[in-house]
Backbone as CSV, one residue per row, in Angstrom:
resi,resn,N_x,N_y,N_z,CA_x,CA_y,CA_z,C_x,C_y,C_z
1,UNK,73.236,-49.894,-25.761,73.398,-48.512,-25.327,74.838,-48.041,-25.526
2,UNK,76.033,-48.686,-25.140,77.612,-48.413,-25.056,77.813,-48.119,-26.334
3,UNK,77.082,-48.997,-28.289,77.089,-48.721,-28.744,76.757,-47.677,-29.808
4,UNK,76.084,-47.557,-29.370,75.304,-46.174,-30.003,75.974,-45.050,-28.903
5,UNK,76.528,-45.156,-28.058,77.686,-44.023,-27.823,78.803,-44.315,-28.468
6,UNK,79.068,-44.956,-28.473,80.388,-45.141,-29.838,79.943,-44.743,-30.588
7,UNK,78.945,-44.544,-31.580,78.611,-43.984,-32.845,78.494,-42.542,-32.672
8,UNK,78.486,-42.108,-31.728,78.527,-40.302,-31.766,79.935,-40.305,-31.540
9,UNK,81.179,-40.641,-31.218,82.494,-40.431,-30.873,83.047,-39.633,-32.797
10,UNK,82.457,-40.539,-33.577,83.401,-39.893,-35.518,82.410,-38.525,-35.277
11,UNK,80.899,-38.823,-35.144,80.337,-37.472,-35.342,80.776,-36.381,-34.183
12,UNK,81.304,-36.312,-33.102,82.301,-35.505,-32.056,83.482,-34.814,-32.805
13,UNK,83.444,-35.532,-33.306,85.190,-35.695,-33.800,85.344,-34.518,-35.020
14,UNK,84.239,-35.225,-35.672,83.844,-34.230,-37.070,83.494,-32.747,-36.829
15,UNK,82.234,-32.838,-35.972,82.141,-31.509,-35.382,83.167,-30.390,-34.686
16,UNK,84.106,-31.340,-34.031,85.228,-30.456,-33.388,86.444,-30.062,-33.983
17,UNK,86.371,-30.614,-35.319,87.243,-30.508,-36.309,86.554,-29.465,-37.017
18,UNK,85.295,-29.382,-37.556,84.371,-27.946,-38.587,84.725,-26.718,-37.607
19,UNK,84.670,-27.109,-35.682,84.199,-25.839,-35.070,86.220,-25.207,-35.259
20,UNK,86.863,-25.901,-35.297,88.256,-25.767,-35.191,88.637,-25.003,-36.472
21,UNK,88.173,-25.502,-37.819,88.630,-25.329,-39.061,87.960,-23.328,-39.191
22,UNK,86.925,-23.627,-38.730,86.154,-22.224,-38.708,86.356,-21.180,-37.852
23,UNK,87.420,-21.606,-36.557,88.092,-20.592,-35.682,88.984,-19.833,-36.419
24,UNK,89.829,-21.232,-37.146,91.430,-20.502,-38.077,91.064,-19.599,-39.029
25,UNK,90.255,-19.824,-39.562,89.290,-19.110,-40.898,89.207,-17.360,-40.143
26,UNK,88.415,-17.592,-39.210,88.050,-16.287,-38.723,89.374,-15.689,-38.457
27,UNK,90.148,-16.377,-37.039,91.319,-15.435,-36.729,92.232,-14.835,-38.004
28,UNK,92.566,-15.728,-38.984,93.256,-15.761,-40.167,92.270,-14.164,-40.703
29,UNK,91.234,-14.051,-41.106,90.356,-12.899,-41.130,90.717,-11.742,-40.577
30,UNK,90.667,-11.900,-39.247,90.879,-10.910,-38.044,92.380,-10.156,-38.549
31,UNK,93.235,-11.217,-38.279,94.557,-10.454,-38.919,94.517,-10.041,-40.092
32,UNK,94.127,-10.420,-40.922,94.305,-10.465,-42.347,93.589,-8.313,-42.088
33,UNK,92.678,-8.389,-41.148,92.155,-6.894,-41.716,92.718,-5.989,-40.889
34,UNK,93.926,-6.831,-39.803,94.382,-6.050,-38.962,95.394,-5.074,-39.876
35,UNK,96.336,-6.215,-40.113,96.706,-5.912,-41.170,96.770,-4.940,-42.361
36,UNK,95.796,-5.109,-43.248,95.371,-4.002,-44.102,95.325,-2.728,-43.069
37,UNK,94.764,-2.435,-42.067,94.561,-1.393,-41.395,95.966,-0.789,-41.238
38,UNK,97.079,-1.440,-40.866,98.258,-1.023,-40.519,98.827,-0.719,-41.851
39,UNK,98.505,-1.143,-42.982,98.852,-0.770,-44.420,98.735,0.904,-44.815
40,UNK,97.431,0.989,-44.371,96.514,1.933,-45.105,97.151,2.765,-43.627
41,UNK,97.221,2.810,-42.588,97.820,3.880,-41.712,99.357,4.383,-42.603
42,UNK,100.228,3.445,-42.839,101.183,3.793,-43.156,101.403,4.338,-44.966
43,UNK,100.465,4.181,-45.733,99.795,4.914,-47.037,99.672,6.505,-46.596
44,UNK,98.972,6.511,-45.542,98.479,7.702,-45.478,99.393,8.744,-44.901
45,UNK,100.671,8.076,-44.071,101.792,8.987,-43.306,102.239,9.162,-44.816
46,UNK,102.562,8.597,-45.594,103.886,8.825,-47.172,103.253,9.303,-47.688
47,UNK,101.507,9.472,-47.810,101.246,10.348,-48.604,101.537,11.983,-47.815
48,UNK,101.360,11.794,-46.710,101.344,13.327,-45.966,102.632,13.312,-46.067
49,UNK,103.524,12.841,-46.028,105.032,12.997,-45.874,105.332,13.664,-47.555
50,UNK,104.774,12.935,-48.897,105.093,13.611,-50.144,104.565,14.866,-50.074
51,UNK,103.457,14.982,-49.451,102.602,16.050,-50.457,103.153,17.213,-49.377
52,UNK,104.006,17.167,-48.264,104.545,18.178,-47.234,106.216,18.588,-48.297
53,UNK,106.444,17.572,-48.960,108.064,17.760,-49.683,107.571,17.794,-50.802
């Protein structure tokens, strides 16, 4: 029995490493479009700022 709980400890391990790898992925995402958003706000002031001069 003790052993075959040892044998789920690499598959724990593995899993909490995919659920980890796939958090960074997303947040990395999240900013990544925060980002662009704050791009495209500031596109759109220089364009109103040229097309006013």
């Amino acid at each position: 029995m003790t052993l075959s709980l040892f044998a789920l400890i690499p598959l724990l391990i593995y899993l909490g490493f995919f659920i980890f790898i796939v958090y960074v992925v997303v947040t990395i995402l999240k900013l990544m479009r925060q980002k662009n958003e704050y791009l495209k706000e500031i596109r759109d002031e220089l364009r109103i700022n040229n097309s006013v001069n």
